[in-house]
RODO-2510 file (C-alpha; in nm, 4 decimals, decimal comma):
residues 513
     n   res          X          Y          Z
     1     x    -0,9370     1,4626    -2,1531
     2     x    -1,2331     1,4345    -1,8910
     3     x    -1,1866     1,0961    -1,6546
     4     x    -1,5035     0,8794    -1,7409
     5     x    -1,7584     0,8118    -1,5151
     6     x    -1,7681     0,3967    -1,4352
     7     x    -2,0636     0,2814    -1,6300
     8     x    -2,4413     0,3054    -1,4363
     9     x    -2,4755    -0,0558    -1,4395
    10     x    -2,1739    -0,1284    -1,2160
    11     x    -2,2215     0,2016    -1,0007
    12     x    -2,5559     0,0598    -0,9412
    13     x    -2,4061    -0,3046    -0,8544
    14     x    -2,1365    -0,1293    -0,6557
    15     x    -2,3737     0,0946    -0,4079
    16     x    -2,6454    -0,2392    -0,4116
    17     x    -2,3229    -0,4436    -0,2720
    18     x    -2,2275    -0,1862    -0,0418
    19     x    -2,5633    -0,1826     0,0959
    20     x    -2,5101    -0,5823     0,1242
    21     x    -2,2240    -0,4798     0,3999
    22     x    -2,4554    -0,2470     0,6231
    23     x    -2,6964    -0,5362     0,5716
    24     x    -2,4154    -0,7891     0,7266
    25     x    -2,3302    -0,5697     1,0368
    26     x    -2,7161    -0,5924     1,1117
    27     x    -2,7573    -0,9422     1,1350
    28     x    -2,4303    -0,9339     1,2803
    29     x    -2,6397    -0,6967     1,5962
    30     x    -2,9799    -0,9272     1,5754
    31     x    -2,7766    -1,1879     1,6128
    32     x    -2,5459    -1,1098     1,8863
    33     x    -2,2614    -1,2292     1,6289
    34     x    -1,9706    -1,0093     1,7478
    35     x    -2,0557    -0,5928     1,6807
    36     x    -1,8340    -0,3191     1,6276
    37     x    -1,6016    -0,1374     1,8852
    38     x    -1,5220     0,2082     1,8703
    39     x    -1,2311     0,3715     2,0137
    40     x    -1,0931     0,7571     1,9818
    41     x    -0,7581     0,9324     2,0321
    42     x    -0,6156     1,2507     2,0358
    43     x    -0,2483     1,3866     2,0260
    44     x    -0,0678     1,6775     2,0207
    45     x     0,3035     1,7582     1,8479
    46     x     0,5480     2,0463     1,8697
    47     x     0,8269     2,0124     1,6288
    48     x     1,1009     2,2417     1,6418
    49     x     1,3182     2,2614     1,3327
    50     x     1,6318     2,4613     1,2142
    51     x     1,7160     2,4120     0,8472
    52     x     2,0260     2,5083     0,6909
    53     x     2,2265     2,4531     0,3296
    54     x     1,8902     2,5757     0,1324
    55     x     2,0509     2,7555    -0,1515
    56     x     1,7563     3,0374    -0,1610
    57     x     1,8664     3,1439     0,1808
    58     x     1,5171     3,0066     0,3474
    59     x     1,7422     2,9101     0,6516
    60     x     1,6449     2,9395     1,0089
    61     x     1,4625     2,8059     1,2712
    62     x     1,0895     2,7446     1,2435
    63     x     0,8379     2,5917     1,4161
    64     x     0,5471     2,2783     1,3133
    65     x     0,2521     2,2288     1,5328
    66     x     0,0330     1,9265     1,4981
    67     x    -0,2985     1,8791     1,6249
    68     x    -0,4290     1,5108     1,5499
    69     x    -0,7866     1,3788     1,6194
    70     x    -0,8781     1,0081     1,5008
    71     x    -1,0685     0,7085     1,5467
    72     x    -1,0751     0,3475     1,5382
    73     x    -1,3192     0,0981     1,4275
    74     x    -1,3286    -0,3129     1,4559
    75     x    -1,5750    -0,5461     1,3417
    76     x    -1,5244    -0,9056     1,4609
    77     x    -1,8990    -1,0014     1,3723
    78     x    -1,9918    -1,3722     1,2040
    79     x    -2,0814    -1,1831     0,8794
    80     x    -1,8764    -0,8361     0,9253
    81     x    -1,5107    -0,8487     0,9387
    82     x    -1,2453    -0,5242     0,9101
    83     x    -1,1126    -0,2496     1,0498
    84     x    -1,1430     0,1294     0,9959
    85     x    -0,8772     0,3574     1,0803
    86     x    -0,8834     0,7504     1,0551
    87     x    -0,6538     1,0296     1,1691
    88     x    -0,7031     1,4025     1,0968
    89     x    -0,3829     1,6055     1,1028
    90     x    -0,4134     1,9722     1,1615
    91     x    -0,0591     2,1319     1,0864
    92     x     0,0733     2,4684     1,1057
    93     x     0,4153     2,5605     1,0083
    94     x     0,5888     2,9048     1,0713
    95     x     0,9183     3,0386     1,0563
    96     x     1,2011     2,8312     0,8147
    97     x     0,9616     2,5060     0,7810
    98     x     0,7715     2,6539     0,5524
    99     x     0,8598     2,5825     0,1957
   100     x     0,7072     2,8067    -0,1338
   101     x     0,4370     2,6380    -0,3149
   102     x     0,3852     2,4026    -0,0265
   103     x     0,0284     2,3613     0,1941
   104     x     0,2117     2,4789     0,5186
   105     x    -0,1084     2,4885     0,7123
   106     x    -0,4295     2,2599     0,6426
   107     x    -0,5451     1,9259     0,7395
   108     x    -0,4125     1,6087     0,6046
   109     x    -0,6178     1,3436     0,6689
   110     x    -0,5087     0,9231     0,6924
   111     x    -0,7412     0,6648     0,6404
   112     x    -0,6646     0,2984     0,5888
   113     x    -1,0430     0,0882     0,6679
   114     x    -1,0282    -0,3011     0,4732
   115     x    -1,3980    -0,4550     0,5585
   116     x    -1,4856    -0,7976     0,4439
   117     x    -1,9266    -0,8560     0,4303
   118     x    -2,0656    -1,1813     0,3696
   119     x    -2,4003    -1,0741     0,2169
   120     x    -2,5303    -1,4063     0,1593
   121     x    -2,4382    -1,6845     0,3476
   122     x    -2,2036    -1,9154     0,2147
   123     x    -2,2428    -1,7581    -0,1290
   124     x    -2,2118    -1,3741    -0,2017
   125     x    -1,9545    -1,2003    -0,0425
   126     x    -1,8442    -0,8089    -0,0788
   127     x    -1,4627    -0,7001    -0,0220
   128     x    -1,4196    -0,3235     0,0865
   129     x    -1,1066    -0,0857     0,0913
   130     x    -1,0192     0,2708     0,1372
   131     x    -0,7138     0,4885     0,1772
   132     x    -0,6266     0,8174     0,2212
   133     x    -0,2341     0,8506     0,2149
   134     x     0,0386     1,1390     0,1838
   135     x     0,2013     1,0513    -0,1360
   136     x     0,5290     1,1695    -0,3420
   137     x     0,3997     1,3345    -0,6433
   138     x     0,7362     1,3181    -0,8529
   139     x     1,0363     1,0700    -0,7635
   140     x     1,2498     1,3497    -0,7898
   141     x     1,1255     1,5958    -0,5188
   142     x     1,1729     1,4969    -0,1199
   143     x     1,0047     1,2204    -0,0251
   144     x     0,6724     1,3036     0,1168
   145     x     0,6342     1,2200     0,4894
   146     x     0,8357     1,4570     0,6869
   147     x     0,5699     1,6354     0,8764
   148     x     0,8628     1,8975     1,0040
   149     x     0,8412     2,0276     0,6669
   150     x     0,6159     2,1967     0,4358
   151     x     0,6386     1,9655     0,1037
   152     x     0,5299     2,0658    -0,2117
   153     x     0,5982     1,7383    -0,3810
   154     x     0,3746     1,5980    -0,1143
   155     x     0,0059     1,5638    -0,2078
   156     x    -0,3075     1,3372    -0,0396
   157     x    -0,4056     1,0141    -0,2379
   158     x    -0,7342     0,9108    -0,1867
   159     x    -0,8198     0,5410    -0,3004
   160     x    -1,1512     0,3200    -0,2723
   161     x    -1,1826    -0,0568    -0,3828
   162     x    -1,5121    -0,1628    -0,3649
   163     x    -1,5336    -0,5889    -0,5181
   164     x    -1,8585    -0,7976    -0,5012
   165     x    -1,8346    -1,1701    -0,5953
   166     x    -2,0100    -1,4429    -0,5216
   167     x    -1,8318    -1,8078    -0,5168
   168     x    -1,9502    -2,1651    -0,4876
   169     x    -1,9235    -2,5617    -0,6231
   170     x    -2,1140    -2,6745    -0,9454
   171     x    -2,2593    -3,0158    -0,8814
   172     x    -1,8975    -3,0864    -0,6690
   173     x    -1,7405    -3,0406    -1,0738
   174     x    -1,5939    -2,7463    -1,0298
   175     x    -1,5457    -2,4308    -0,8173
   176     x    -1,6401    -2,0941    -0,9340
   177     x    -1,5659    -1,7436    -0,8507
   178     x    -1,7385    -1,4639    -1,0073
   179     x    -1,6236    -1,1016    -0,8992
   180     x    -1,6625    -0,7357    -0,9954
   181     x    -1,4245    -0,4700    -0,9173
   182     x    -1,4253    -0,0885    -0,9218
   183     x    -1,1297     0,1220    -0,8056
   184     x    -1,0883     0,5227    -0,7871
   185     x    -0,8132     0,7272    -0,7003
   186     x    -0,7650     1,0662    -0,6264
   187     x    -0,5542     1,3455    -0,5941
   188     x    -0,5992     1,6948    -0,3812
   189     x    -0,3103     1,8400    -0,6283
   190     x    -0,5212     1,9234    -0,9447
   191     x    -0,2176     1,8982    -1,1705
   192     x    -0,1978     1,4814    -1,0628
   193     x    -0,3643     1,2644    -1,2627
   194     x    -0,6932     1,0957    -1,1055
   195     x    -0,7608     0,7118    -1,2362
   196     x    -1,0258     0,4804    -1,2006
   197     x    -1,0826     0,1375    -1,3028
   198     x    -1,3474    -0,1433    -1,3525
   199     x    -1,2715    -0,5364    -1,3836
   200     x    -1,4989    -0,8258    -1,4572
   201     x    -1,3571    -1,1806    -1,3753
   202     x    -1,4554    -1,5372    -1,3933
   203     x    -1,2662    -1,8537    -1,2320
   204     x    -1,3581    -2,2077    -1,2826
   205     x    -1,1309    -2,4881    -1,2048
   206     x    -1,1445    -2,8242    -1,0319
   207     x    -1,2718    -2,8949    -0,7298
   208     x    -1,0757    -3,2037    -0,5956
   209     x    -0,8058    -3,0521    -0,3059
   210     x    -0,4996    -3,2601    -0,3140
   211     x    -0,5349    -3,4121    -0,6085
   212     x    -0,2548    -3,4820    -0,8554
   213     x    -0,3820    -3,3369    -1,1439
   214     x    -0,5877    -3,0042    -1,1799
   215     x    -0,6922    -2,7216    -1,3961
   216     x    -0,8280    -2,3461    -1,3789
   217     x    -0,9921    -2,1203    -1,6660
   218     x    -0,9885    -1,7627    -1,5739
   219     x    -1,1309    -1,4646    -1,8132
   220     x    -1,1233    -1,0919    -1,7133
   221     x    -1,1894    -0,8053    -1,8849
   222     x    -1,0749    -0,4552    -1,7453
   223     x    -1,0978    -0,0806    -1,8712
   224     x    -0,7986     0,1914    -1,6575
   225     x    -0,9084     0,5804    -1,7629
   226     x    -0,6313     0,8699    -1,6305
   227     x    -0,7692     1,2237    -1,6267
   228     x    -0,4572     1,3515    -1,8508
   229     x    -0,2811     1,1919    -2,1434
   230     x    -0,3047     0,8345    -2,0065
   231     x    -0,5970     0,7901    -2,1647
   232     x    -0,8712     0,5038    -2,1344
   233     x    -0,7531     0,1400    -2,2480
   234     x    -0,9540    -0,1727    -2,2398
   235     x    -0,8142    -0,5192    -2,1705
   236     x    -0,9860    -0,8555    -2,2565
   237     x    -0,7978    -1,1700    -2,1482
   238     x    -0,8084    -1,4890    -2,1023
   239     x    -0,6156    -1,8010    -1,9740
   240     x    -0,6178    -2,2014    -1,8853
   241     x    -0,3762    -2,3717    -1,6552
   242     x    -0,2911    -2,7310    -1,5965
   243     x    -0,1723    -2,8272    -1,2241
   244     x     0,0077    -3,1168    -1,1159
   245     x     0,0830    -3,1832    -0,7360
   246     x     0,3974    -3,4276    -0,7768
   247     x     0,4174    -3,3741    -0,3869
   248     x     0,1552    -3,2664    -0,1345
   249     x     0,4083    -2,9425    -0,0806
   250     x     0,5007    -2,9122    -0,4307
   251     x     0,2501    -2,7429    -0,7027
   252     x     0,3474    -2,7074    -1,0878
   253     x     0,1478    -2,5108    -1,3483
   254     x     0,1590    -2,4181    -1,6972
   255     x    -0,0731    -2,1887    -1,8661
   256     x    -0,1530    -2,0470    -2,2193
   257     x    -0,3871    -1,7961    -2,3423
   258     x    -0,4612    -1,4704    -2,5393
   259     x    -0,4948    -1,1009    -2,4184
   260     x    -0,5821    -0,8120    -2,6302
   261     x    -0,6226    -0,4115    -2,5256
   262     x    -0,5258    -0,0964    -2,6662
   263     x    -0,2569    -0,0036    -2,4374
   264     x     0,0213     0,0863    -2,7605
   265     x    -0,2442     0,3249    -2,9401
   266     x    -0,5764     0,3875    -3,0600
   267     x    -0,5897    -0,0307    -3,2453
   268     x    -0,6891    -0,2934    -3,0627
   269     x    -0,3721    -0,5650    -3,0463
   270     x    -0,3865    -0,9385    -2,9429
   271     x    -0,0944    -1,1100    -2,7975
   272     x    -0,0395    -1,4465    -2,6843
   273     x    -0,0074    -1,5593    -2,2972
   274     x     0,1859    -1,8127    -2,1609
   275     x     0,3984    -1,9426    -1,8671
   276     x     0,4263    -2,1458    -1,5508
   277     x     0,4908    -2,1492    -1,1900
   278     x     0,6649    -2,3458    -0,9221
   279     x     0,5085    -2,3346    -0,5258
   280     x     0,6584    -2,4969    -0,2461
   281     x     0,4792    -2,4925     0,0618
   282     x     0,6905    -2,7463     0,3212
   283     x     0,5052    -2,5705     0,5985
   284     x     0,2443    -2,3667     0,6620
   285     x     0,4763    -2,0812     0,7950
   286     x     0,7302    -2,1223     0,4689
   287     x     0,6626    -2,0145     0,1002
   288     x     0,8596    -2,0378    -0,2394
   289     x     0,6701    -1,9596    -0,4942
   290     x     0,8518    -1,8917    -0,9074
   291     x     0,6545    -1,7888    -1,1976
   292     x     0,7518    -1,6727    -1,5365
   293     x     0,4769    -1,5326    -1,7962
   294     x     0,4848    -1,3574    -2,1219
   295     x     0,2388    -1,0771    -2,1847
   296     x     0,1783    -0,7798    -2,4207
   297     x     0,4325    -0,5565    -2,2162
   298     x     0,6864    -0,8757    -2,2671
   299     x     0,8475    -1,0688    -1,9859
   300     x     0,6364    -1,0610    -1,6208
   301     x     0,8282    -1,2744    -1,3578
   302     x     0,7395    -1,3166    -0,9875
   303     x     0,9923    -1,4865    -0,7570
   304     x     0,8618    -1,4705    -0,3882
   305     x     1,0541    -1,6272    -0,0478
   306     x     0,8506    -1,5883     0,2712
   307     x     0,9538    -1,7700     0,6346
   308     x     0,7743    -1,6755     0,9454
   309     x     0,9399    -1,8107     1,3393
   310     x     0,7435    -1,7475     1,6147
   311     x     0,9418    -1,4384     1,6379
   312     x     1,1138    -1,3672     1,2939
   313     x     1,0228    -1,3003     0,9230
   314     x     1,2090    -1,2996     0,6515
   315     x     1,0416    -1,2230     0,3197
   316     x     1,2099    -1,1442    -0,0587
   317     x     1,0111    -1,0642    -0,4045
   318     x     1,1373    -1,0048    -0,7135
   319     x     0,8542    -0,8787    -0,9945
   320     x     0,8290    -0,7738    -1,2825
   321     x     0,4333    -0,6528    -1,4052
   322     x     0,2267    -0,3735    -1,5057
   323     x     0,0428    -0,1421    -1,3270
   324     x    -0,2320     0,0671    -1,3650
   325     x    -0,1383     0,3004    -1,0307
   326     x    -0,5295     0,2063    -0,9674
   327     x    -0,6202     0,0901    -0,5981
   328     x    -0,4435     0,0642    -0,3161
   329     x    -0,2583    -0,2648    -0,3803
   330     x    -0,1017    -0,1714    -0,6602
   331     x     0,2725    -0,2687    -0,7579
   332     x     0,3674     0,0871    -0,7529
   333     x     0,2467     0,1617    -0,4284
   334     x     0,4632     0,2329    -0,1514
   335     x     0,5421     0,0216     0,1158
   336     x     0,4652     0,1467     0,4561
   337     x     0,5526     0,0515     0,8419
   338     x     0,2420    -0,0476     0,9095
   339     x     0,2875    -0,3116     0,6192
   340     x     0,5692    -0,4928     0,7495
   341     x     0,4814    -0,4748     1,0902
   342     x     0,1806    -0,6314     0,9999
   343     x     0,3607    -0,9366     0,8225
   344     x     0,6097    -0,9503     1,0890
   345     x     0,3132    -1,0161     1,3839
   346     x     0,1002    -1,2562     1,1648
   347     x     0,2431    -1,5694     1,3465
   348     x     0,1800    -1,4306     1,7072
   349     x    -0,1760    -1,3054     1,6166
   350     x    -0,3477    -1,4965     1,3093
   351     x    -0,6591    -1,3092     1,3579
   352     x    -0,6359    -0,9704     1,1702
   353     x    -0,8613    -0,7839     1,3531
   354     x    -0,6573    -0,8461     1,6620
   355     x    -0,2976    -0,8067     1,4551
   356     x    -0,4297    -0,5018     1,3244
   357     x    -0,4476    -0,3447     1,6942
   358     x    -0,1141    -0,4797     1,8437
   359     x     0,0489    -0,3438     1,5188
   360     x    -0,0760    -0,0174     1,5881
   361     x     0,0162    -0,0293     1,9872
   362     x     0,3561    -0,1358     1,8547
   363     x     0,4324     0,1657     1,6303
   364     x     0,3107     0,4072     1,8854
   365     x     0,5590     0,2736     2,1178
   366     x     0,8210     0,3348     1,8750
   367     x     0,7347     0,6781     1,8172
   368     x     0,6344     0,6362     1,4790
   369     x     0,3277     0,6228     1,2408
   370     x     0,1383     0,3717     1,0557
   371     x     0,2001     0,5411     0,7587
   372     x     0,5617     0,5790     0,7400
   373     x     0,7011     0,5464     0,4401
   374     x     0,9463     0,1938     0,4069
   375     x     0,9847     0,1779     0,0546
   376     x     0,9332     0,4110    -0,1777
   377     x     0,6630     0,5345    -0,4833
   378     x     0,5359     0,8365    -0,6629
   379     x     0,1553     0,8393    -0,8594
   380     x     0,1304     0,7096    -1,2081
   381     x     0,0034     0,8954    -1,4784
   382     x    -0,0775     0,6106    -1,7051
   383     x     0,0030     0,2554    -1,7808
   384     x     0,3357     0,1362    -1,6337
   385     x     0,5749    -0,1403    -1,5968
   386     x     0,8005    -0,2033    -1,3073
   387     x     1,0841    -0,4608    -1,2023
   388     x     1,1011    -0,4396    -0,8057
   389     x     1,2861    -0,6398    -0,5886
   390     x     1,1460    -0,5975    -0,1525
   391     x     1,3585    -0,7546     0,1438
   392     x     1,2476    -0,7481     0,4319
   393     x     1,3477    -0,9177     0,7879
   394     x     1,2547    -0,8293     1,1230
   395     x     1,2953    -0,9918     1,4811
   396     x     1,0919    -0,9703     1,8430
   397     x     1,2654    -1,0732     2,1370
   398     x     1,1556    -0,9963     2,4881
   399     x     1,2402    -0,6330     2,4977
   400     x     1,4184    -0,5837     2,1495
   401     x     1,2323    -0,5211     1,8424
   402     x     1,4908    -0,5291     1,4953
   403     x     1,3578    -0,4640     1,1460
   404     x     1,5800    -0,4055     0,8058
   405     x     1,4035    -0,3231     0,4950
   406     x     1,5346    -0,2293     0,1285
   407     x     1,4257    -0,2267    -0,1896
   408     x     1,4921    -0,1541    -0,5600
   409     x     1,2295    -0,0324    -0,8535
   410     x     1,2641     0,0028    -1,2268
   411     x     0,9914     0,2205    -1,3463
   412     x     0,8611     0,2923    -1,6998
   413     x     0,5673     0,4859    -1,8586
   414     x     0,3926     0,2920    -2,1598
   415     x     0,1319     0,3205    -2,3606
   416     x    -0,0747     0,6717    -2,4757
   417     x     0,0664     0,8522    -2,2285
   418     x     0,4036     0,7437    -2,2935
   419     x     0,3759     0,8929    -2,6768
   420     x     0,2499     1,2201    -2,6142
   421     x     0,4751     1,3003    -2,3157
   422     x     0,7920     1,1263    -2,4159
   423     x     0,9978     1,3041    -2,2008
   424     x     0,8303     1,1252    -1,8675
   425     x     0,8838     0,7658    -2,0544
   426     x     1,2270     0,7871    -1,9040
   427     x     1,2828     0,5215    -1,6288
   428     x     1,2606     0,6141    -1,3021
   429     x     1,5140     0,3578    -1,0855
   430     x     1,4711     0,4070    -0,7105
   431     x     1,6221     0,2209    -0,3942
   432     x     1,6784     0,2298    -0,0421
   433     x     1,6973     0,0545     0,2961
   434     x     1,5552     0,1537     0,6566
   435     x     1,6074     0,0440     0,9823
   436     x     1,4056     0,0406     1,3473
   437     x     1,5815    -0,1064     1,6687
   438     x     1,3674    -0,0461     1,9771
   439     x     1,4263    -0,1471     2,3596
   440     x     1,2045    -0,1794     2,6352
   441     x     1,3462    -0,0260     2,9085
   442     x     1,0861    -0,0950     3,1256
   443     x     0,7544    -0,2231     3,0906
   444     x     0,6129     0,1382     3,0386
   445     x     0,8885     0,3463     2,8248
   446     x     1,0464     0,2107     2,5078
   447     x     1,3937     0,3688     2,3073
   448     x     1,3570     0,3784     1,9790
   449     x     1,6458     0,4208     1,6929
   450     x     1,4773     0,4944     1,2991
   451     x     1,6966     0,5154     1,0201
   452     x     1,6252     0,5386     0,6916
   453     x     1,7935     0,6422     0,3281
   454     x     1,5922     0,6891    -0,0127
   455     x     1,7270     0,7581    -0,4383
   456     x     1,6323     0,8320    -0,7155
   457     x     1,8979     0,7987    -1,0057
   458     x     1,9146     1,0745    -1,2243
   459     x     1,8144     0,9776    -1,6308
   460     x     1,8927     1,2086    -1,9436
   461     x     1,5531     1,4930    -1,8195
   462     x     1,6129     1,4423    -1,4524
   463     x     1,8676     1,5070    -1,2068
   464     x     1,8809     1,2345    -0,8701
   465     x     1,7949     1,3011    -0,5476
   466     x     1,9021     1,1415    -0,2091
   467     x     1,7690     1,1344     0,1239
   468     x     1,8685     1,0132     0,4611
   469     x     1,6809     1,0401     0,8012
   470     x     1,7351     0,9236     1,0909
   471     x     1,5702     0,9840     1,4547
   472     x     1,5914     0,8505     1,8370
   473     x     1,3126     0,8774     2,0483
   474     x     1,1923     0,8049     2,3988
   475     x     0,8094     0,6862     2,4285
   476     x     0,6322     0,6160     2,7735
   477     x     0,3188     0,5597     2,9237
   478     x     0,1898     0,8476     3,1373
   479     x    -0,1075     0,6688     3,2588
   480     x    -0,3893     0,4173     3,1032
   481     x    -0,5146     0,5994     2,8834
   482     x    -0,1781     0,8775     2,7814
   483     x     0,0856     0,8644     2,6443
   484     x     0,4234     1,0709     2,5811
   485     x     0,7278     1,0750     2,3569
   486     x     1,0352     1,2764     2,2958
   487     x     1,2027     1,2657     1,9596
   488     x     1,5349     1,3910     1,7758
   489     x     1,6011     1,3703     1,4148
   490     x     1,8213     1,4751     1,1421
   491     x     1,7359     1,4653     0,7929
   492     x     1,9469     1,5626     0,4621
   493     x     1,8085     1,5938     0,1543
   494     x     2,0808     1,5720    -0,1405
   495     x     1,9476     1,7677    -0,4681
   496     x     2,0685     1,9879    -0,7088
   497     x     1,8079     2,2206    -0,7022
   498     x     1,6965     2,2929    -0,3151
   499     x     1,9177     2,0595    -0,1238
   500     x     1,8556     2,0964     0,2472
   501     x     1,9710     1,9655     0,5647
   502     x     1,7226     2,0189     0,8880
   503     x     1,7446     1,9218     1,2711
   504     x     1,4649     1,8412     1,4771
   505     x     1,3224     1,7977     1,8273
   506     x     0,9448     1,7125     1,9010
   507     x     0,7468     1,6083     2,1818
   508     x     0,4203     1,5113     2,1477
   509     x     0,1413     1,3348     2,4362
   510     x    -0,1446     1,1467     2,3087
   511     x    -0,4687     1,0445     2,4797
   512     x    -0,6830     0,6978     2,4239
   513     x    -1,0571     0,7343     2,5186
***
């Protein structure tokens, strides 16, 4: 089946929006409302590897080399908000880090840019996003993001988000939000399934804040298309809710409504929605928020606990949902360091511009990348439903950084693609846990400790897989602008195909212009 093309109206939209951000950055520069700052970087990796306990005798030493140009960009303007982030990756590997049917040299790019425009004042507004990631293509290969080691369950994900809306009060009645959404994803592995998507949706509800009562009307329609046996379904919905604020922390809900799509098959299907929520908000730094839902798929739950300190986090979620594997905020995408690290800072630094720098200055001292894998995910190729369960916690003292992460997932293929490839319907269970504990030693050079363990659980067409990496490294400041690191690691990778076990040492130096 050929992926179809998003319909010329909302291309049109879509590129007339976009235009609406450029537009935004130049009154942002008539102005004098803020502007854009560019900064570069280079760095430089040698990884030396020996790998052993391969069962095809590819055992030896071998050698990765890693050439890495990039650039960042920030926009703090009135009407222009985001940041851009882009890293190029040359790699080369030779010798025993090579792996058969694996890229072992190329590029492999990272992006990660999230721009917010406000086209029209007060009124029309256009939300940006784009990714390019190194993903896992099957949760039963290695995990991708070992650089040490050619992967060839490893492929690049590209994603772009691109959502004009517009939002405002009728006669002080009611608020409104009106926004369009169209998502595309992917893959440089032609045997992947690309996806795209495009949403409609429409909020009204009341306008009073703090009231006791309230109530919300929301209607969406959406259309997913996979270039494979997922298919193309269409999904119309719609839903009211009824609030009532008992306390000014304390929000109830209930909500009922109708959905129908073609998810199951070729007929259309309607099924009933309802549900309701609890929120507790007894400060702004402190969130407990239950909801339980029934849709076509059946039960859809979200528990969430978050609790920021000036220099802790703690956060827990619990979901159960579909996903479309469309966009970059998906519920099966993985979770990354950059992620958490990003939570963990957003007490300290509000603005997230400036979060989005110190994050990034914080992971470099660690010896680390943004876009380490935490938790983990493989690409979609249709309609799914997942139960996941995140915990994170993390703590920043003077000179000692500790963060703990695990997580759980319950995976399951539904819909077209599920029928004509029943053998992937299987569930796919994952878990794991990492770990980071840094130390300043002194106000230039920072010891770093990284440990993490991912599985996959074998089902009746797939055998499990486990691995476990850890690493210690020693990062310093050569000067303003350079910087060096030192790294050790040891990873095993438990399978019963090409199990492996490989020992590392890298050093690396990295320049800021």
């Amino acid at each position: 089946m050929t992926l179809a093309k998003p319909p010329g109206a909302v291309r049109l939209l879509l590129l007339g929006m976009a235009a609406g951000c450029a537009a935004a950055q130049a009154q942002d520069a008539a102005t004098g409302g803020g502007g854009l700052r560019l900064s570069t970087y280079f760095s430089a990796e040698e990884i030396v590897s020996q790998v052993h306990g391969r069962p095809d005798g590819d055992n030896g030493v071998g050698t990765t080399t890693r050439l890495s140009p990039g650039l960042s960009l920030v926009s703090n303007g009135a009407r222009l908000r985001g940041t851009l982030n882009y890293r190029a990756d040359l790699v080369s590997h030779h010798g025993a880090t090579q792996t058969e049917g694996a890229l072992n040299s190329g590029i492999m790019n990272s992006l990660d840019a999230a721009f917010v425009a406000e086209a029209v004042p007060n009124w029309a507004y256009v939300d940006a996003r784009a990714s390019v990631t190194q993903q896992s293509i099957s949760a039963y290969g290695q995990p991708a993001g070992n650089l040490a080691l050619a992967n060839a369950n490893s492929t690049e994900v590209r994603t772009a988000t691109l959502s004009p809306y517009i939002r405002g009060s009728l006669a002080g009645v009611a608020d409104y939000e009106v926004r369009l959404t169209g998502s595309t994803t992917s893959t440089r592995d032609d045997a992947t399934p690309n996806s795209h998507s495009e949403a409609a949706l429409v909020n009204l509800g009341s306008t009073r804040r703090g009231a006791r009562f309230g109530w919300g009307l929301m209607a969406m329609s959406q259309r997913v298309g996979f270039s494979g046996p997922g298919g193309t379904t269409t999904t119309d919905r719609a839903v009211a809710t009824l609030f009532y604020n008992p306390d000014p922390d304390v929000q109830l809900s209930v909500n009922a409504g109708s959905e129908s799509n073609d998810v199951g098959g070729v007929q259309r299907q309607s099924y009933r929605n309802y549900g309701a929520s609890v929120r507790w908000t007894p400060s702004p730094r402190t969130l407990l928020l239950v909801q339980e839902d029934e849709r076509y798929f059946g039960h859809s739950h979200l528990v969430q606990f978050q609790h920021r300190g000036a220099r802790t986090m703690f956060s827990f979620s619990d979901t159960r949902d579909v996903t479309s594997g469309v966009g970059a905020n998906g519920v099966g995408q993985p979770l990354t360091l950059y992620a958490v690290f990003f939570q963990l800072l957003a007490a300290q630094y509000p603005d997230p511009t400036m979060r989005d720098l110190q994050v990034r200055l914080l992971i470099a001292s660690l010896g680390a990348r943004p876009d380490d894998m935490v938790a983990g995910g493989s690409l979609a190729a249709g309609i799914t439903t997942q139960r996941r369960q995140d915990l994170s916690a993390a703590y920043e003292g003077q000179r000692t950084l500790l963060s703990l992460q695990a997580f759980r997932s319950n995976a399951q293929l539904i819909g077209q693609a599920a029928l004509q490839q029943p053998a992937q319907a299987e569930p796919v269970v994952q878990s794991g846990y990492s770990a980071t504990l840094s130390y300043r030693l002194t106000p230039v050079s920072t010891l770093a400790l990284l440990g993490s363990r991912v599985m996959t659980q074998g089902n009746a067409v797939q055998a499990g897989v486990d691995q476990k990496m850890a690493s210690l490294s020693l990062t310093t400041r050569l000067g303003p602008r350079t910087t060096g690191m030192l790294r050790g690691g040891y990873t095993v990778f438990n399978s019963p195909t090409l199990p492996s076990r490989e020992t590392s040492v890298a050093g690396s130096i990295s320049l800021r212009f």
